[in-house]
N, C-alpha and C positions, 0 to 999 in steps of 0.2 A: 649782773652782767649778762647774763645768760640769754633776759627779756633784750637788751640793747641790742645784742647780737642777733635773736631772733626775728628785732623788727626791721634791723638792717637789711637782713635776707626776701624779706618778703617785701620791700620798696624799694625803689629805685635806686641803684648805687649810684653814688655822684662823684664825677672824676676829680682824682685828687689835683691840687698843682703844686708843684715841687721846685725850687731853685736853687741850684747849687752854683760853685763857684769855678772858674777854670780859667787858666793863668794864660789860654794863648785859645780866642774865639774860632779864627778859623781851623785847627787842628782838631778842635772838640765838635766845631758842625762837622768838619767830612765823618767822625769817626763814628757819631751818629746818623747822620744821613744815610754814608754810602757805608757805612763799616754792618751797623744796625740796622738800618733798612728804616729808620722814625720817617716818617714825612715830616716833612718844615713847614712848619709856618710863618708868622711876624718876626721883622727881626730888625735889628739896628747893628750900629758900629758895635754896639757893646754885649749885645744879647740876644740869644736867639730862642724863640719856641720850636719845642715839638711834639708830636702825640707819641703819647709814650706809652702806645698799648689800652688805647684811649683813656690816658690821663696826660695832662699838663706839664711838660718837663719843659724848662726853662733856662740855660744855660747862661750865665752871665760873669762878664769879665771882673776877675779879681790880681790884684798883682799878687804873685805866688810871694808866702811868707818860711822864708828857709826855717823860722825855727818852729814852725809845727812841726809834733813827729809822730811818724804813724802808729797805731794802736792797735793790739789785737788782742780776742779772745780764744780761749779754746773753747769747741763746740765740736763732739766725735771725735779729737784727736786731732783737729785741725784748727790752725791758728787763723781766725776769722776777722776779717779788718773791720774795725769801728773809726767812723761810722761808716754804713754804708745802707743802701737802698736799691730798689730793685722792685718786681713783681711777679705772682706768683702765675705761670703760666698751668696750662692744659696738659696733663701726661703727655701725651705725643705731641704738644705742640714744642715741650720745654726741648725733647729729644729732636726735633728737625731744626729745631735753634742752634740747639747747640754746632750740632753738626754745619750747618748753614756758617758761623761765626767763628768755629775751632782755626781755619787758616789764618783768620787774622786777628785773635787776638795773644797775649799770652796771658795763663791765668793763672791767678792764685791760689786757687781749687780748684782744678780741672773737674772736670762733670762727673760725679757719681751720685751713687745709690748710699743717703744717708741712713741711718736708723733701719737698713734693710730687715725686713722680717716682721718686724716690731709695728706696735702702733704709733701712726706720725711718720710713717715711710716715706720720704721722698727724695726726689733728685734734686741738685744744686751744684751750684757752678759761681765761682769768683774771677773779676777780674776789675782790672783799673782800665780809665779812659785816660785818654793822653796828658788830662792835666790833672791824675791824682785823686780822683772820686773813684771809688771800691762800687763795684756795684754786684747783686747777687740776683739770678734767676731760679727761681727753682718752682716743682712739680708737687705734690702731694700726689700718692696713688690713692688715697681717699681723701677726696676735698674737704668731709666732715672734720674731718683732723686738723683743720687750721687752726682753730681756735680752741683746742682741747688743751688740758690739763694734763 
């Protein structure tokens, strides 16, 4: 695994694309548009694109189903929704995010410092977009640490 990850590193990353589901189109473009700052791109009645940190986020109309029920784990003491997605920002980029997004969103882990001290230290932040997708930002203060053990 080690070789995968290291060829990863040394070639081109290629942007993921991601589509999740959201019960009400225009609530989930503003909150990404103007909430998170994505540019838009393509879109229709049903679905819309955005770059997501340049990767492919995909927002598409599903009618919300009452008996899904959310799911969480513990991870530091905090109960982490599944599933969810997200990307892993810049130390200081994750911290002006936050700050930039804290008036409007509410979270489910507000932003701190995980695993402080420890190897694998980083920041992270929880919260839901309007139709019920969890999504997670977080930092490494050594990027090496992503993919450790």
């Amino acid at each position: 695994y080690y070789r995968i990850y290291k060829l990863i590193l040394m070639s081109n990353l290629r942007p993921f694309h991601l589509a999740i589901p959201v019960d009400h189109v225009e609530k989930a473009r503003v909150f990404y548009r103007d909430i998170l700052q994505l540019e838009e791109g393509r879109s229709s009645d049903h679905w819309v694109d955005f770059n997501f940190f340049g990767h492919q986020l995909v927002i598409h109309y599903k009618e919300k189903n009452q008996t899904e029920k959310d799911h969480h784990n513990e991870v530091d003491g905090k109960a982490v929704p599944v599933p969810h997605f997200g990307v892993v920002l810049e130390w200081d980029d994750f911290h002006a995010f936050a700050k930039a997004i804290t008036p409007h969103v509410t979270f489910v882990i507000e932003p701190y410092i995980r695993f402080e001290g420890l190897v694998g230290e980083q920041a992270t932040m929880f919260f839901y977009d309007p139709c019920g997708n969890a999504l997670e930002f977080k930092a490494f203060k050594d990027d090496s640490q992503l993919f450790a053990k």
